[in-house]
C-alpha positions in Angstrom: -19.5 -32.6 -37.6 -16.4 -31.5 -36.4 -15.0 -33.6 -33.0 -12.3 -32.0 -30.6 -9.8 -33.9 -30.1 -9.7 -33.6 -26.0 -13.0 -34.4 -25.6 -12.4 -37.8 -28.0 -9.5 -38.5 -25.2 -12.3 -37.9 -22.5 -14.5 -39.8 -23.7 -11.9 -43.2 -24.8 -10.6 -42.1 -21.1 -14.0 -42.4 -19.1 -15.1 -45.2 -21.3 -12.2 -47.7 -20.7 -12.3 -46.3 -16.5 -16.3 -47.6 -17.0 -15.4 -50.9 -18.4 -13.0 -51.3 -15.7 -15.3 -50.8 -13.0 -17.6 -53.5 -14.6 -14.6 -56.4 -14.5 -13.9 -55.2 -10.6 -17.8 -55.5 -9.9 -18.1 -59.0 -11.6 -14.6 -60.4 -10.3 -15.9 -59.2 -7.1 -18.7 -61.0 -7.1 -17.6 -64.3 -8.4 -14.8 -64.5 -5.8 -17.6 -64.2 -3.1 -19.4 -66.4 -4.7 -16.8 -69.0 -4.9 -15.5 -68.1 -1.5 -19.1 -68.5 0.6 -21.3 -70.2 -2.4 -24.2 -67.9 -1.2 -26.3 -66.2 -4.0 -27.4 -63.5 -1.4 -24.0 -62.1 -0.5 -23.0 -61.9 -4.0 -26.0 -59.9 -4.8 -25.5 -58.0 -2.4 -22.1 -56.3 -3.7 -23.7 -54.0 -6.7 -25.9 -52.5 -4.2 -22.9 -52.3 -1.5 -20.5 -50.3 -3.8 -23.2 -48.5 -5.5 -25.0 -47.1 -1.8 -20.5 -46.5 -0.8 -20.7 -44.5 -3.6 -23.5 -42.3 -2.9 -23.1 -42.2 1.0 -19.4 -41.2 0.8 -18.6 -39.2 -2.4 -15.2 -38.6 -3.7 -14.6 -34.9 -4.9 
């Protein structure tokens, strides 16, 4: 199977952007949790950037 090379970019590209959002999401939360020592705010953040992200889509 032939692989084109753009779409190998694309996909190292969206990969590494993807990993990055993971260490933001988990830093994120482990600040807060440091920060206020409440379990329930920190769980809170995956569902607060996640409902951001479907309320107020960027084109």
């Amino acid at each position: 199977m032939k692989v084109n090379k753009n779409f190998l970019f694309l996909l190292l590209g969206q990969s590494t952007a993807n990993l990055g959002d993971v260490f933001y999401i988990v830093s994120t939360i482990s600040i807060l949790y440091k920060l206020t020592g409440s379990a329930t705010i920190s769980a809170f953040v995956p569902f607060t950037f996640t409902s951001a992200v479907r309320c107020f889509p960027v084109y």
